[in-house]
VOGU-3710 file (C-alpha; in Angstrom, 3 decimals, decimal comma):
1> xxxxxxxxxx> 0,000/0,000/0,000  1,111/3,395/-0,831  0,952/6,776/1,215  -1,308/7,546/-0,962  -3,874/4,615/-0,508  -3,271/4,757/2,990  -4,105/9,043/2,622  -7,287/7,953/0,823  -8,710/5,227/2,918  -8,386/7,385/6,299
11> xxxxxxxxxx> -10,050/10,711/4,645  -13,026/8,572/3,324  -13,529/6,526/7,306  -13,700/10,052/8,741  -15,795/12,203/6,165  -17,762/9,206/6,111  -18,340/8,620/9,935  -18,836/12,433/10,715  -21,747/12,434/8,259  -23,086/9,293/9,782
21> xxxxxxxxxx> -25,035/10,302/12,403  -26,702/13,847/11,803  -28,116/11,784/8,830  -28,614/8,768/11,092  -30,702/10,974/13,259  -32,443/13,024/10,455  -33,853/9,087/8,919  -35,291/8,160/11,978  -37,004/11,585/12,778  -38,617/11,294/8,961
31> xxxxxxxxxx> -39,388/8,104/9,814  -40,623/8,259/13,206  -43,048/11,516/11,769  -41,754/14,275/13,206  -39,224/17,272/12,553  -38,919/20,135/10,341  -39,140/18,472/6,906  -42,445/16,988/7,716  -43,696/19,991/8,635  -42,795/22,023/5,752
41> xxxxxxxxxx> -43,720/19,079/3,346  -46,856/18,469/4,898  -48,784/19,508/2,379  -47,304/17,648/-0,577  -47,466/14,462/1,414  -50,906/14,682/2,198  -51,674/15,540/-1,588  -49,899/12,148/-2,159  -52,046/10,418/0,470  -55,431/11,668/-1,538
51> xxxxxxxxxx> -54,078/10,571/-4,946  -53,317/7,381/-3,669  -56,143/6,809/-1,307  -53,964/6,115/1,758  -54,678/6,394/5,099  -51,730/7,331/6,636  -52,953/6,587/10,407  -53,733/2,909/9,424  -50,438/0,875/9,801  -49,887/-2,559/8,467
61> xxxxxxxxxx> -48,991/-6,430/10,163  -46,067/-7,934/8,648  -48,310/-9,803/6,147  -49,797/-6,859/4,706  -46,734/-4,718/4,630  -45,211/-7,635/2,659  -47,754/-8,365/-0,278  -47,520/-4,170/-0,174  -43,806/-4,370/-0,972  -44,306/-6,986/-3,314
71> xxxxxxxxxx> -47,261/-6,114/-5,344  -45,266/-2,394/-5,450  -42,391/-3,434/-7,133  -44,046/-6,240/-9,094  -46,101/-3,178/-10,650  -42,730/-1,401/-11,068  -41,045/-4,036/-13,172  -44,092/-4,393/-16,069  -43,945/-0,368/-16,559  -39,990/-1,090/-17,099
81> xxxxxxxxxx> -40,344/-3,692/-19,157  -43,275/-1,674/-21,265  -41,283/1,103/-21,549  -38,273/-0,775/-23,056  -40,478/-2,772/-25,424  -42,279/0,396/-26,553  -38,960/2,947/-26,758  -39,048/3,327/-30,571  -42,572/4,764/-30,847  -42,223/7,018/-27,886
91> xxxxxxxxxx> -40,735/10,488/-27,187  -37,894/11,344/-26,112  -35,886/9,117/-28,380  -33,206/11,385/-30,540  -31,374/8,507/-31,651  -34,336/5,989/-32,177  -33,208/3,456/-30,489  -34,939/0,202/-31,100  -37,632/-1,403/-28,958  -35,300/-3,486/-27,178
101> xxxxxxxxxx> -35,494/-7,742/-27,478  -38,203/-9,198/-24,570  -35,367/-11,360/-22,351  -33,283/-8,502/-21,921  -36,872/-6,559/-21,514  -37,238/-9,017/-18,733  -33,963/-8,729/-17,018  -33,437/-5,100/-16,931  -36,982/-4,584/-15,618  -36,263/-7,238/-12,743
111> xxxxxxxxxx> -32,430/-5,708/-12,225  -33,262/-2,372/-11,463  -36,750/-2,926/-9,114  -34,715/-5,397/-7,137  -31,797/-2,597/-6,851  -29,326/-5,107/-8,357  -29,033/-2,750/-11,786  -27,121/-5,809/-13,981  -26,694/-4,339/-17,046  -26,133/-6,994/-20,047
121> xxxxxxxxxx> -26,377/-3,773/-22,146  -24,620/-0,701/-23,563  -27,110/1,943/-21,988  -26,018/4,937/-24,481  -26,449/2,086/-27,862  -29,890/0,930/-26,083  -32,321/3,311/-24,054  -33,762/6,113/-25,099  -33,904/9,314/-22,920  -37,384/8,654/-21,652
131> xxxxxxxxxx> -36,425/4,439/-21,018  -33,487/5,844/-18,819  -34,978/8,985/-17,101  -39,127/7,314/-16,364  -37,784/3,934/-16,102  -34,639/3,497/-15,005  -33,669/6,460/-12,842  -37,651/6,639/-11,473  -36,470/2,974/-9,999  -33,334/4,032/-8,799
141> xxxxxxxxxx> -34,977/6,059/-6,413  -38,481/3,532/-5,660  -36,108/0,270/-5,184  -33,957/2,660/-2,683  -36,486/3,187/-0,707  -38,109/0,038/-0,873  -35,006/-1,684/1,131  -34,505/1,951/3,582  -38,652/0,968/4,290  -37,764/-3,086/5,117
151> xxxxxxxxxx> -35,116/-1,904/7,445  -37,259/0,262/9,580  -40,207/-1,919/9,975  -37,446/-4,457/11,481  -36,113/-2,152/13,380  -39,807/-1,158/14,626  -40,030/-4,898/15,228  -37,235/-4,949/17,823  -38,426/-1,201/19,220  -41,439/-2,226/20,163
161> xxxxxxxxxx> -43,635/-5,105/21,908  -47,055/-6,218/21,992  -47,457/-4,825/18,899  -49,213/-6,109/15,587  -48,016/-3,494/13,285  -45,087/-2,753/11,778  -45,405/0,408/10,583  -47,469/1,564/6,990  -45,793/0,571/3,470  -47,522/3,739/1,321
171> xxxxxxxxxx> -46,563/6,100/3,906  -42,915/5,330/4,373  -41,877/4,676/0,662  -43,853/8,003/0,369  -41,495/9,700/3,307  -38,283/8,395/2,483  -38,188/9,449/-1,015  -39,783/12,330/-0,672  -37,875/13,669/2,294  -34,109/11,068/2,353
181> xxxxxxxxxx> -33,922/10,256/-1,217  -35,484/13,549/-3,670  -33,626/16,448/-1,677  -30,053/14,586/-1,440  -30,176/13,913/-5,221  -31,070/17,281/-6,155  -28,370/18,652/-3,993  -25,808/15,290/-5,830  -26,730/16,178/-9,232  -26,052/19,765/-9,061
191> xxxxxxxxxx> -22,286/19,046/-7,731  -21,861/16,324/-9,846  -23,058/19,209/-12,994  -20,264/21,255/-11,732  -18,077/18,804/-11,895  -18,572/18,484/-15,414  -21,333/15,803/-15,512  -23,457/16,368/-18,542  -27,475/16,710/-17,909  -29,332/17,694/-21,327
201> xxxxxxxxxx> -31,945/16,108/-24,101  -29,451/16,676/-27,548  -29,019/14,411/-30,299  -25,732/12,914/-30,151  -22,993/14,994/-31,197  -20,274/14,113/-34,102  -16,750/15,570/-33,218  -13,614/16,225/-35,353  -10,782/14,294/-33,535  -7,016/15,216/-33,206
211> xxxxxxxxxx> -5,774/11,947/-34,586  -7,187/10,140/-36,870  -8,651/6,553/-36,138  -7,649/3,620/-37,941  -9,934/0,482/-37,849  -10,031/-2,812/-40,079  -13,841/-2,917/-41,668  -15,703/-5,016/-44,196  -15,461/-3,310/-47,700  -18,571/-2,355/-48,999
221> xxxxxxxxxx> -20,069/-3,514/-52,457  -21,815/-1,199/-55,299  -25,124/-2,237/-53,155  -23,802/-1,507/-49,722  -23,326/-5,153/-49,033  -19,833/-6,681/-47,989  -17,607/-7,864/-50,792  -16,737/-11,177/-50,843  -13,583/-12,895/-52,441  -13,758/-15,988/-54,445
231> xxxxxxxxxx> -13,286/-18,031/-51,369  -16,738/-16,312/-49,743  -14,660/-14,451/-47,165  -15,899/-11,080/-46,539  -13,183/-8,829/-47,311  -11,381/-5,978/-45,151  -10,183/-3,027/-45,905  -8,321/-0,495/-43,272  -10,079/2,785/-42,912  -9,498/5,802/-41,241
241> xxxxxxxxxx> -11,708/7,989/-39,437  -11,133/11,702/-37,835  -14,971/11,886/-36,494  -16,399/10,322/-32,993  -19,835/10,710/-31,893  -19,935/11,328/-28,291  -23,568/10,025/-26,342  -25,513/12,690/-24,894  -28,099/12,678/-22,484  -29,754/13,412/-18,568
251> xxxxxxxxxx> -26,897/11,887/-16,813  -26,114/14,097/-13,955  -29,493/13,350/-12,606  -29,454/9,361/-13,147  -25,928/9,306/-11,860  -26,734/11,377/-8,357  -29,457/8,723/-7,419  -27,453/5,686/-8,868  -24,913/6,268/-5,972  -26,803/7,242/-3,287
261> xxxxxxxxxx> -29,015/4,855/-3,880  -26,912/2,109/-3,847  -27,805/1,193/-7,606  -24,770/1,223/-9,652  -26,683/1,143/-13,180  -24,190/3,311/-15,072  -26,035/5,859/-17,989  -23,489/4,478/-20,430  -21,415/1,051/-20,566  -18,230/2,370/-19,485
271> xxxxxxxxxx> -20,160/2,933/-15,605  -18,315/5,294/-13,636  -15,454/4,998/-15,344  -16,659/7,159/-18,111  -15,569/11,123/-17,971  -19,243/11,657/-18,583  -20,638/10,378/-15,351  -17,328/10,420/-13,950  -14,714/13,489/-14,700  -12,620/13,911/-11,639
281> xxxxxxxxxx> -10,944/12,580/-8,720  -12,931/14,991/-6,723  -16,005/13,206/-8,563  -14,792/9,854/-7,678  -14,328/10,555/-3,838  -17,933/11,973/-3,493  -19,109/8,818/-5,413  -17,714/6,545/-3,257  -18,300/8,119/0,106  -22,074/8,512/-1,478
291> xxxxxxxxxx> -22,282/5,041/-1,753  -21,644/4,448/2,345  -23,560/7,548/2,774  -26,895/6,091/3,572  -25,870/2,370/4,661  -23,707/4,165/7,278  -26,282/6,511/9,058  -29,196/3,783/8,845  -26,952/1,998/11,546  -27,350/5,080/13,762
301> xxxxxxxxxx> -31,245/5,452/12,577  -31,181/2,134/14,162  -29,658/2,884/17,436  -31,629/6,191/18,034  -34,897/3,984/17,373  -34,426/1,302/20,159  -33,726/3,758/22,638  -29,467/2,769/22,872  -27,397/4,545/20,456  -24,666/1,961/21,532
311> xxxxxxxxxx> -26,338/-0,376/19,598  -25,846/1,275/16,668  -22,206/2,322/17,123  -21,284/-1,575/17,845  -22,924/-2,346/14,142  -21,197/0,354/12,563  -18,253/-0,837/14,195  -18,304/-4,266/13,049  -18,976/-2,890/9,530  -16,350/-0,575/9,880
321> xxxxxxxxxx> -13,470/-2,854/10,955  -14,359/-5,611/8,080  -14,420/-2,973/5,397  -10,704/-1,785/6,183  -9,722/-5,484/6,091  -11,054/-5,800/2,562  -10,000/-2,340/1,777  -6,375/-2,782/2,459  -6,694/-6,714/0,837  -7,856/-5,526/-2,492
331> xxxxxxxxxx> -5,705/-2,186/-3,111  -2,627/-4,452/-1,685  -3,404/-7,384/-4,282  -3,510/-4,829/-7,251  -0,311/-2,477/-6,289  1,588/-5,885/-6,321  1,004/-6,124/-10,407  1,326/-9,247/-12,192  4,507/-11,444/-12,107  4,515/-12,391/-15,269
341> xxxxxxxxxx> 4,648/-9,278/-17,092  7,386/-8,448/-14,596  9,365/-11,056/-16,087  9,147/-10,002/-19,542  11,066/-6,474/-18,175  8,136/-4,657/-17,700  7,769/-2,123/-14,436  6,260/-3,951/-11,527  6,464/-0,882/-9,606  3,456/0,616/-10,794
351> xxxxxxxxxx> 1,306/-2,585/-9,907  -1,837/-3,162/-12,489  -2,661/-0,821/-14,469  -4,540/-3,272/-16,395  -8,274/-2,490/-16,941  -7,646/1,217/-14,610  -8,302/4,615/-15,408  -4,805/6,476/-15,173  -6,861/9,308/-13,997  -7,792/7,436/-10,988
361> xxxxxxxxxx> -4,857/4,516/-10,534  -4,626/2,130/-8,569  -5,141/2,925/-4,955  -8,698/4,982/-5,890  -9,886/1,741/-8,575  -8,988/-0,532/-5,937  -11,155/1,252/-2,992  -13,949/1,798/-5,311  -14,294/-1,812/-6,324  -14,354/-2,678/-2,556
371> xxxxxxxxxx> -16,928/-0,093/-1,903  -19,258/-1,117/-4,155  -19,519/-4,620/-3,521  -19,713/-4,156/-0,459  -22,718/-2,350/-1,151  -25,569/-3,991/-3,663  -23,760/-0,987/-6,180  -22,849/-2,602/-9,710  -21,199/1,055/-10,209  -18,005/0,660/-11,167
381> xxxxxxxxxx> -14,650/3,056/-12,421  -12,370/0,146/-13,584  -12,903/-3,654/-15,086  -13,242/-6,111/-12,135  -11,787/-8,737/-14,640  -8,689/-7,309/-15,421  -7,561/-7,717/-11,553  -5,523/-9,777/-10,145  -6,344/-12,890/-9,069  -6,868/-12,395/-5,197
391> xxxxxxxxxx> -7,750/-8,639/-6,092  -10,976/-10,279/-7,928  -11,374/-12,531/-5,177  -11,608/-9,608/-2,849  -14,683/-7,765/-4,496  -16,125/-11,468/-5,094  -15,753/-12,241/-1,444  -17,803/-9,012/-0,364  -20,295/-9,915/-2,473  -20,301/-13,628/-0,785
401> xxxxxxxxxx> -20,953/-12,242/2,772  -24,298/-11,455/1,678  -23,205/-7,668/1,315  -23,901/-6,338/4,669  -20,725/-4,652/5,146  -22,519/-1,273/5,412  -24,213/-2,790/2,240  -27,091/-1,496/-0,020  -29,182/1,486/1,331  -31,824/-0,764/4,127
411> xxxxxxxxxx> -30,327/-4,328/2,795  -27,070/-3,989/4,260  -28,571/-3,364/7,826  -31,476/-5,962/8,179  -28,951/-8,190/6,908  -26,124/-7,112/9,288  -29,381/-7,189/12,169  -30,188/-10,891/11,012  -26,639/-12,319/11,285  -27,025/-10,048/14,643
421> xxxxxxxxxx> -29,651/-12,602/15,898  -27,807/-15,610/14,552  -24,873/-14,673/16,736  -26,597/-14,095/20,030  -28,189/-17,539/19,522  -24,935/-18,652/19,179  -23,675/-17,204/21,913  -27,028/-18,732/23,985  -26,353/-22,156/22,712  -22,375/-21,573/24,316
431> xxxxxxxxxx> -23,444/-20,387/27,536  -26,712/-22,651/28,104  -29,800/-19,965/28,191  -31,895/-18,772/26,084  -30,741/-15,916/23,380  -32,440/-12,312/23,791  -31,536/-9,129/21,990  -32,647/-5,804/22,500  -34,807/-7,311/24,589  -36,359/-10,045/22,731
441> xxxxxxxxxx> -36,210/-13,416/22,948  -34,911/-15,248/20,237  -36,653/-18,855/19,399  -37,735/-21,029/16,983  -39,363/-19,064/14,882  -36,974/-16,083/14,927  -34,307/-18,836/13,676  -36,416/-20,012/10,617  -36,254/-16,836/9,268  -33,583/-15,658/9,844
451> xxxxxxxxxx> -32,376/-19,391/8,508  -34,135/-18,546/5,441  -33,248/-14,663/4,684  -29,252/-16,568/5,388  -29,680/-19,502/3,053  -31,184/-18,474/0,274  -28,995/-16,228/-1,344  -25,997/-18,886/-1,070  -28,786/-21,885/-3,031  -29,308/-19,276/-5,924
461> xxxxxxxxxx> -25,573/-18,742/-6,331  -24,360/-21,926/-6,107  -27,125/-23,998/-7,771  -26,904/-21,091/-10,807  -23,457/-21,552/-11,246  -23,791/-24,969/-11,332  -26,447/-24,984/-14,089  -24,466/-22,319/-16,028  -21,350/-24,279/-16,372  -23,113/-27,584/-17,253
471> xxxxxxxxxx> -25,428/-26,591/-19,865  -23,941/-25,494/-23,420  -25,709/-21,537/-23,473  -24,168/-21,043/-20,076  -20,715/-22,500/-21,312  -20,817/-20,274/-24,605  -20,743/-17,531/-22,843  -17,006/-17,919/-21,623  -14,403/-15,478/-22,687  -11,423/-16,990/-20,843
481> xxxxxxxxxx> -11,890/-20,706/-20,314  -10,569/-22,744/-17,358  -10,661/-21,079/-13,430  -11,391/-17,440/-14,792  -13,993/-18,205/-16,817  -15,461/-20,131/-13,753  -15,076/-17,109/-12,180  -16,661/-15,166/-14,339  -19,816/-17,325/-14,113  -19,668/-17,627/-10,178
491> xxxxxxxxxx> -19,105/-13,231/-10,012  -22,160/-12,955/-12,400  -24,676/-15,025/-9,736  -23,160/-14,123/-6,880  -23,920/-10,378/-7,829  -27,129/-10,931/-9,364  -28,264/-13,374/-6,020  -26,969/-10,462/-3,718  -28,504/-7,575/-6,408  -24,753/-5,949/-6,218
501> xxxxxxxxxx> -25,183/-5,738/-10,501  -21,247/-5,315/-11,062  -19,700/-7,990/-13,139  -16,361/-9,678/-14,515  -17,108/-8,121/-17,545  -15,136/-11,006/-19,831  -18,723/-13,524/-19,517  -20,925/-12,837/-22,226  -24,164/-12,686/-20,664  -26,901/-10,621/-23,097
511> xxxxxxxxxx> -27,569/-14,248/-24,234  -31,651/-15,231/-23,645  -30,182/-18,017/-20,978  -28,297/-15,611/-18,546  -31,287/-12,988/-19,227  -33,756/-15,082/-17,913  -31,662/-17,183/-15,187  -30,086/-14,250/-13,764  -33,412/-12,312/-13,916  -35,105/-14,959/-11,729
521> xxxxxxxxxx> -31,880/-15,179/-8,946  -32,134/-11,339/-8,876  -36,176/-11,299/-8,258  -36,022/-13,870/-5,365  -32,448/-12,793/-4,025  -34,071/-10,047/-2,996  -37,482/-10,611/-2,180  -36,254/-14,468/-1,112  -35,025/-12,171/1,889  -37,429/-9,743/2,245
531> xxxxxxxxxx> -40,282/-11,831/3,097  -38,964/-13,654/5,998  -36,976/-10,193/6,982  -40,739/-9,047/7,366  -42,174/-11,685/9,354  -39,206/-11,883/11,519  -40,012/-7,661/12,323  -43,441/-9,295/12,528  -42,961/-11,652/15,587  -40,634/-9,089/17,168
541> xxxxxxxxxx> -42,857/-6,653/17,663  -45,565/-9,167/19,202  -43,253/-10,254/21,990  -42,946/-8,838/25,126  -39,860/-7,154/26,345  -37,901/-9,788/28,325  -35,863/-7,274/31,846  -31,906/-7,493/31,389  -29,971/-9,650/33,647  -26,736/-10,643/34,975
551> xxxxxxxxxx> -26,706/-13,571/32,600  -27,797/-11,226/29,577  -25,069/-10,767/26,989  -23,950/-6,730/26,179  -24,719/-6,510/22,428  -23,263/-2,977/22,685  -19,450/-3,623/23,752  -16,182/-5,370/21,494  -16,952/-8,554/22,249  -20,169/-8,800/20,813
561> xxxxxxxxxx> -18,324/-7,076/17,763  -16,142/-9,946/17,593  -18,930/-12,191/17,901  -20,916/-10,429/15,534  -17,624/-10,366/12,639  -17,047/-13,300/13,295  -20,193/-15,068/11,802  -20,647/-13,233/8,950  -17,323/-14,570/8,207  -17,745/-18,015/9,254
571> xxxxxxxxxx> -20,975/-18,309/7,359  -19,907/-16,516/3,969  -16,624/-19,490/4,229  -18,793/-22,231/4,946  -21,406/-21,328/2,002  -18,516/-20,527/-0,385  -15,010/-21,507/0,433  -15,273/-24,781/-2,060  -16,271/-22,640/-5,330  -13,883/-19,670/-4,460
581> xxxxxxxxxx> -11,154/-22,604/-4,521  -12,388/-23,210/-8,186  -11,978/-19,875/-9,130  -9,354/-17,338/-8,129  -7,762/-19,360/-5,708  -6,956/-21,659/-8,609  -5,929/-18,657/-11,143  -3,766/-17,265/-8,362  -1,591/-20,615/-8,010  -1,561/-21,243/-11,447
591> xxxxx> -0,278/-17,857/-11,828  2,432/-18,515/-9,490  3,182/-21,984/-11,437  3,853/-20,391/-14,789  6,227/-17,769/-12,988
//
């Protein structure tokens, strides 16, 4: 690790944790209905309420607030998927793109409702303005919320007791976008315009470059067809070119909610590693500490709404100390640079630059990649597959702990909160009583779901891998054969499972097999989890409120950290350890071998 990386890593912990909890505090005041911004957006909310016929005093049980989640977003993906199959006949189409094919339809639609924003497309070469700005952007913000919402009616669950609600679905998708998600973006995409972020409806433009481009193409006949020689080979001719078109469009806007939202969905291919949604280093810092932005202060939302801020700081802490591991890991990994090219007398001392903006280098690629897989944010500024070895393994890994490392905005924290219950039944089972936390008992029940919302992420990994590498559509799809193109396969379900969306980008995967197979392990990755996340916030909430004693264990001190680190790690080894030795463990011996 450089000075530099080491510079980097300790500016982003402390911007990040000073923001953490005025935010923290401002969520759960929107949340718990009161404070300033309810009052002066009273009026607007109400408005909302009438539209939608709402009754914002009538809260929900866990059933209810479920099939209200569900039948939300399930609504969500057909208008995505109409818009995309109806693009060419409606405005806001310059370029006229084409109504685009009905698998990748189907997998976009399900990719961004779910948050998981997979992108088996070029976004500037296949949505038109209105696709990106009423479909895709519109669910940036909707599937955002939707996981903030899941969060708080567990952490409701745990708050209070005796209690048959959770909380009202309408009312706090309607709050948390209106009042977390609207003004924050607004505030985003304005920087990010400053920063040289483009945000307009042209036509693309055609410039006159420098240099002139030179490119091998099929020669054209009298008709326009290719020629052919006598052999039937098409022939080629080398042609030179001094024009680019350069992709216009609303980015600025898209790109503000795509971070702090936890999306990743990048306007064009290139992600954030294109100067368009991505122009400076001062750009790329505010990306990535967006990213945490919300994850971070939902931990101290948490605390301040079961009464014990401690709570909250021992979650954040855990978080905290497992991101610098993985921080440090991947940015070490990728300053080492590859031995091989070392041996053929190039410079190891830069470490690899492969697949890396030189604007940004190493030390800020490397960070990013382990930010946003930690979070369920597919954004990325540099090409996952051109790593290293055991710097892909690293951003594969987050992924694998079910991304609850600070995690996507809401997902990372009721999954953080359910490996929080595993571990003080663990910790029950060691000592020989029964498990409580925050009051509540933790039984049978409690450990079915939270059995469930563990397990079934890891099934729809493994089991699509599995069927991907055996069946000849999954196998076509392999750039690099052998361990990296396993690895390719296992990144692409293990970030459509865990709705991350980033990818090794060397798998083919805009194929009608991976469109539909990866659409159906991002629709129940998510909502696999939310459902039993909701009835567990259910039956905590119905239980009474058990009185502390001596043989209670602190969940507010280190050792419960330690505890609580401990079996996120031991479960994401035991659920993946034997495919991750197929993979990148593999490519990084045979690696060393051939040096």
């Amino acid at each position: 690790m450089t000075d530099h990386a080491w510079l980097l890593l300790g500016a982003y912990l402390v911007i990040l944790l000073l923001v953490a909890k005025p935010l923290g505090i401002y969520i759960a005041n929107v949340m718990e209905g009161r404070g300033l911004a309810l009052r002066l957006g009273g009026p607007v909310e109400s408005l909302l309420y009438r539209l939608g016929d709402v009754k914002k005093d009538e809260e929900m049980g866990w059933l209810k607030y479920a099939l209200a989640i569900l039948l939300f977003n399930a609504l969500g993906a057909l208008a995505v998927y109409a818009l995309q199959r109806l693009q060419l006949w409606l405005p806001l189409n310059p370029q006229a793109m084409a109504n685009v094919s009905p698998d990748s339809s189907f997998n976009t639609a399900v990719s961004f409702v779910t948050n998981t924003n997979w992108q088996g497309y070029g976004g500037e070469s296949t949505m038109s303005y209105l696709t990106q700005m009423l479909g895709l952007a519109v669910q940036n913000f909707l599937s955002a919320a939707t996981g903030i919402v899941v969060v708080i009616a567990l952490i409701r669950g745990f708050a209070r007791h005796t209690a048959k609600t959770i909380g009202n679905a309408w009312v706090d998708l309607t709050r948390i976008t209106l009042y977390v998600l609207l003004p924050i973006s607004l505030v985003y995409a304005v920087f990010l315009v400053g920063q040289g972020v483009i945000q307009n409806f042209d036509a693309y433009k055609n410039v006159t470059t420098v240099e002139a481009t030179r490119y091998d193409a099929p020669k054209l006949d009298a008709t326009g067809q290719p020629a052919k020689d006598d052999k039937g080979n098409a022939v080629i001719e080398s042609v030179s070119t001094r024009t680019q078109t350069l992709a216009m469009g609303p980015v600025a806007s898209q790109e503000a909610i795509k971070m702090l939202g936890t999306n990743g969905g990048g306007f064009f291919n290139a992600n954030s590693s294109h100067p368009f949604e991505n122009p400076t280093p001062l750009s790329n810092f505010i990306e990535m500490l967006s990213i945490f932005l919300i994850p971070a202060a939902l931990t101290l939302s948490f605390g301040r709404m079961v009464g014990d801020m401690r709570q909250g700081w021992a979650v954040l802490a855990a978080m905290t100390l497992l991101f610098i591991v993985m921080a440090v890991a991947a940015m070490s990994f990728e300053h080492q640079g590859n031995p091989l090219l070392a041996s053929l007398g190039a410079d190891a001392s830069v470490g690899n630059m492969e697949g890396k903006e030189t604007r940004f280098g190493i030390a800020d690629s490397g960070l990013f990649a382990t930010i946003t897989t930690l979070a369920s944010c597919g954004a990325v500024n540099s090409m996952h597959d051109s790593f290293m070895p055991l710097g892909g393994f690293v951003p594969l890994w987050n992924m694998m702990l079910g991304e609850v490392v600070f995690g996507g905005v809401g997902t990372g924290l009721y999954g953080m909160l359910v490996f929080a219950v595993m571990a003080v039944f663990i910790a029950g089972l060691m000592i020989g009583r029964t498990p409580e936390y925050l009051g509540k008992k933790i039984e049978a029940y409690e450990m079915k779901m939270v059995s469930i919302a563990i397990l079934v992420t890891p099934l729809l990994v493994l089991a699509g891998t599995a069927i991907a590498v055996m069946v000849p559509a999954g196998v076509a799809g392999i750039a690099n054969p052998g361990a990296h193109g396993f690895s390719e396969i296992l990144y692409a379900f293990t970030s459509a499972a865990n709705n991350n969306g980033s990818a090794f980008a060397g798998l083919s995967a805009n194929t009608p097999f991976y469109n539909t197979l990866l659409g159906i392990a991002m629709w129940f990755g998510r909502f696999g989890v939310i459902v039993p996340v909701l009835a567990l916030a259910g039956t905590l909430a119905a239980k009474k409120r058990v009185t502390t004693s001596a043989g209670t264990m602190p969940t507010h001190g280190p050792l419960f950290v330690v505890l609580l680190i401990g079996t996120v790690v031991l479960v994401g080894a035991l659920n993946y350890v034997p495919a991750l030795a197929l993979g990148p463990v593999v490519e990084h011996l045979m690696l060393g071998l051939a040096h």
